[in-house]
C-alpha positions in Angstrom: 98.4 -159.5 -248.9 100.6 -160.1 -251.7 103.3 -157.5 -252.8 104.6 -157.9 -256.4 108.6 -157.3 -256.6 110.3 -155.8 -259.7 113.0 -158.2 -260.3 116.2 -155.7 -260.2 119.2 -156.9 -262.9 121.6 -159.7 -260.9 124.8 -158.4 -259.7 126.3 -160.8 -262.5 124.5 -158.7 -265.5 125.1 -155.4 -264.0 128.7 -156.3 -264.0 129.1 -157.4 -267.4 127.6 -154.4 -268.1 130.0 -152.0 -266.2 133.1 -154.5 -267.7 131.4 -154.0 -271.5 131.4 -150.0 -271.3 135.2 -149.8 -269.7 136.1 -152.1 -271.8 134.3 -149.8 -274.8 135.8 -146.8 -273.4 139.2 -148.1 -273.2 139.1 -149.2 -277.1 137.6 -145.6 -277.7 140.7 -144.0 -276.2 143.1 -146.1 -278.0 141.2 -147.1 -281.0 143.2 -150.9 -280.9 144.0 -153.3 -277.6 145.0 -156.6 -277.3 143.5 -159.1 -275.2 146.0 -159.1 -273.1 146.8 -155.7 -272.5 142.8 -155.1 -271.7 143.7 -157.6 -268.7 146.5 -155.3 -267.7 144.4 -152.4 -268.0 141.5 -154.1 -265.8 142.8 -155.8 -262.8 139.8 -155.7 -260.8 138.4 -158.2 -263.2 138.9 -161.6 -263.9 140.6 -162.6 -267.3 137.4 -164.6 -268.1 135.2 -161.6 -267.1 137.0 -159.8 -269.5 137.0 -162.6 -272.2 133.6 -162.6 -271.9 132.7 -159.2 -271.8 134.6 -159.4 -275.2 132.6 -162.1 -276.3 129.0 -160.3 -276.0 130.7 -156.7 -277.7 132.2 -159.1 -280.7 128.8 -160.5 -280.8 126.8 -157.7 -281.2 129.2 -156.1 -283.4 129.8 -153.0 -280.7 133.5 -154.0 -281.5 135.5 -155.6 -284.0 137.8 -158.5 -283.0 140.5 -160.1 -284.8 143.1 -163.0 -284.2 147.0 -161.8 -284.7 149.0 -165.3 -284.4 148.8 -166.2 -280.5 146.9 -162.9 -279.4 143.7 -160.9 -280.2 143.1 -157.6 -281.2 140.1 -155.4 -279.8 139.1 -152.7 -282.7 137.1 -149.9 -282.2 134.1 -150.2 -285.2 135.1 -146.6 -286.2 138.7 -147.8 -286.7 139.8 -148.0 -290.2 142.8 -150.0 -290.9 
């Protein structure tokens, strides 16, 4: 007797998914971060988590990201500058 499993989401993509909306909540609140800061603000992850958390949000256009000389700014896509 066979018994078909549901595959559940890996621990890896439900992860990136929790990092994507703190990271999204976090730009909400403060409608700009850097890079950097968001590692400060998000210890329990690692700095390539975060970066590419990032990454994925930039690509989908769920954020806006922008380069300022050695760091990057996070924007919120209702932020108006």
């Amino acid at each position: 007797m066979a018994i078909a499993l549901l595959s559940a989401p890996t621990s890896t993509n439900q992860t990136s998914e929790i990092i994507e909306r703190e990271i999204l909540a976090q730009i909400e609140e403060q409608d700009v971060v850097s890079l950097d800061t968001l590692v400060v603000l998000l210890p329990q992850y690692s700095w390539s988590q975060i970066f590419h958390a990032v990454d994925c949000l930039a690509r989908c256009g769920k954020i806006s990201l922008r380069r300022h000389r050695f760091d990057y700014a996070l924007f919120s896509t209702h932020y108006t500058a």
